[in-house]
N, C-alpha and C positions, 0 to 999 in steps of 0.2 A: 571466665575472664582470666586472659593470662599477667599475673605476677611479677610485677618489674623486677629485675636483677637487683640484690641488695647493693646497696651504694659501698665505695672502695672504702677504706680503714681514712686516707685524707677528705673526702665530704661527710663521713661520718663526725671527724674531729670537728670541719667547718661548719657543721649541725649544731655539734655541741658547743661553740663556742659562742652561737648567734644564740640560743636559746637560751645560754645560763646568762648571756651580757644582759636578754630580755627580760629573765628571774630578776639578776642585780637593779636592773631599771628600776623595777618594780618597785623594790623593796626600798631603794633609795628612795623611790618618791612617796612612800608610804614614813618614813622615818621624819623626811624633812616636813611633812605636814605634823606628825607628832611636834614636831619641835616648833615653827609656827607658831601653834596651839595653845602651846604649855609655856610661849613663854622665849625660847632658846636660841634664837636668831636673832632678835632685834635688836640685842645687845650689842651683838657686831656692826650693826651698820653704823655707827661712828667710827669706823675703820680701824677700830685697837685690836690686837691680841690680848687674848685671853687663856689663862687656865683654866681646865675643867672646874677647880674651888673656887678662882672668878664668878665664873660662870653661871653656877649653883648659888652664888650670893648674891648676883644682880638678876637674876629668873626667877628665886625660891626654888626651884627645882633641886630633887638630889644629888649629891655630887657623883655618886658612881651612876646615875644616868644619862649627866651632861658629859662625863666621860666615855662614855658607850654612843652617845650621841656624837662627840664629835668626832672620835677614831671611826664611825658608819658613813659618816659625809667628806672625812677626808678619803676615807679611801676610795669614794665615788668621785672627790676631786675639786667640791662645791669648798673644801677649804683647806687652806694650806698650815704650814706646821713648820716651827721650829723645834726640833725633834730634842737640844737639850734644854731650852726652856720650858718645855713641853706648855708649849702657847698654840693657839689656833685662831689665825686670819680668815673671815668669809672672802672667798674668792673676788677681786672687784666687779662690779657689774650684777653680779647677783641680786643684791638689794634694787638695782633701778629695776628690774625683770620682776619681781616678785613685787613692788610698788607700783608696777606701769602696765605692760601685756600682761603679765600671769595675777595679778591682781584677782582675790578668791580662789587661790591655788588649794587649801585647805577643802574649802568648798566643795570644790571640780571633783578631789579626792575622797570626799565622803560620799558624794554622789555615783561614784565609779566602784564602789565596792569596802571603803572602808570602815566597815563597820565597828570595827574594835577601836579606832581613835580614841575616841570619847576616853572609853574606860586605860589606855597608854597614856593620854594626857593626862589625867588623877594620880595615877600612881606615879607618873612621873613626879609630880607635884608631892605627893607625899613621901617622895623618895622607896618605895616598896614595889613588891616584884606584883607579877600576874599570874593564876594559873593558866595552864595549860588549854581549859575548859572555855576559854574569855575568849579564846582564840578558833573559828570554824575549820575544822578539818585539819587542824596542829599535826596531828598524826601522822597522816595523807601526806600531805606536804614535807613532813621533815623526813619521813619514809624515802620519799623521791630526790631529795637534795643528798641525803646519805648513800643515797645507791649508787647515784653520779659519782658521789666525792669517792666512794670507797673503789670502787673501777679503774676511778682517773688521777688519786691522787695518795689515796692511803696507803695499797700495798704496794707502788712503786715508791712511796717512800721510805718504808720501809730498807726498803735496798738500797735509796739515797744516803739512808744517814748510819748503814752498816749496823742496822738492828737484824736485817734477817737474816746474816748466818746465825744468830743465839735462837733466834725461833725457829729456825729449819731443824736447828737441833735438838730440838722438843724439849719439855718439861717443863716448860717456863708457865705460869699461870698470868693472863692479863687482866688487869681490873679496867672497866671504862666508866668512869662515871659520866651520866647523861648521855644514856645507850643509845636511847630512842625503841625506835622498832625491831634494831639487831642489824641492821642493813651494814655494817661498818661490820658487824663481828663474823655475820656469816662469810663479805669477805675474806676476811682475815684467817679466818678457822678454814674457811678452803685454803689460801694461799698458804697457810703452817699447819694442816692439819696433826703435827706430834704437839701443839700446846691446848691449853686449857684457856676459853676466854669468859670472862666472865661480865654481867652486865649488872648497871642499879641504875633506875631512874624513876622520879618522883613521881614521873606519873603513870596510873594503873592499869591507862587502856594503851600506853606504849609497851608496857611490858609484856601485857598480856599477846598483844601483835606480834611482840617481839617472841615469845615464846611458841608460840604458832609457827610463825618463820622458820623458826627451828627444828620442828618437829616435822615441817612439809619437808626442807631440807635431805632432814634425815631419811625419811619414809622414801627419797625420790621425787617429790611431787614439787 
């Protein structure tokens, strides 16, 4: 079987741009049934702005994750923002769409694959974080998000924001906290190989990955 010609550097970009919009889909619609669920939207359908401390008072939910909550759906668009009162409006029309056609939106979502909900809604409620382990294939996933990111966005920014002549010129040691798998460092240590990067993250089976990574790296592989 002959091998199509690899696609030019522009349908490459146009690839990636349709895939990651697919990633964000995703994850936005996984967020807003979080929120749904727990509580964190219905607030808004009496059409007020709110602050995140709002927010947390009238859901019970905790305030650094109706904060996280609604900087994740503004920047999908579903609500808007006045950025010094830092207040957030539900988009109008939203509420008719999630009371009318998408009515069991939650639902649909748990049916299609969400199976951590459950346990995002509790902890949202109790205001506390999740491990790693709550989540299937955390790994895998933030492995492939960081490969993209670090390709497409990390060492050229580097050069945007005039950090890498000090790292071209080696010596520097970088600390990253919440490495992941290393996919960001081995960037990075290729694009400056005269510095030192160094990684920490809490969980034991990214690091572990992430140490591997490093080692295939090394060896060639």
């Amino acid at each position: 079987m002959t091998k199509p010609a690899a696609a030019d550097e522009a349908q490459q970009q146009k690839a990636m741009g349709l895939l990651m919009g697919n990633l964000n889909g995703a994850t936005q619609t996984q967020v807003l049934s979080v929120g749904l669920k727990a509580g964190m939207v219905q607030p808004f359908y009496d059409g007020n702005a709110r602050t995140a401390a709002e927010l947390a008072a009238d859901s019970g939910c905790g305030a650094r994750h109706c904060r996280e909550f609604l900087l994740a759906l503004a920047a999908g668009g579903l609500f808007t923002t006045d950025a010094a009162a830092e207040k957030f409006t539900l988009l109008p029309g939203v509420r008719d769409m999630l009371e009318g056609p998408l009515h069991g939106f939650t639902e649909l979502v748990a049916a299609n694959g969400g199976t951590t909900i459950d346990a995002v809604v509790a902890s949202t409620k109790k205001g506390v974080g999740l491990g790693y382990d709550v989540y299937p294939n955390f790994s895998e996933h933030m492995g492939m998000v960081s490969r993209l990111d670090a390709a497409t966005k990390h060492v050229p920014r580097m050069h945007e924001c005039g950090v890498a002549p000090l790292l071209e010129a080696g010596g520097a040691r970088v600390a990253e906290l919440g490495c992941g798998v290393g996919q960001r460092h081995l960037a990075l240590a290729s694009a400056f190989p005269k510095c030192t990067f160094v990684g920490y993250d809490l969980n034991a089976e990214s690091i572990a990955r992430a140490n591997a990574a490093v080692a295939a790296a090394a060896s060639g592989g």
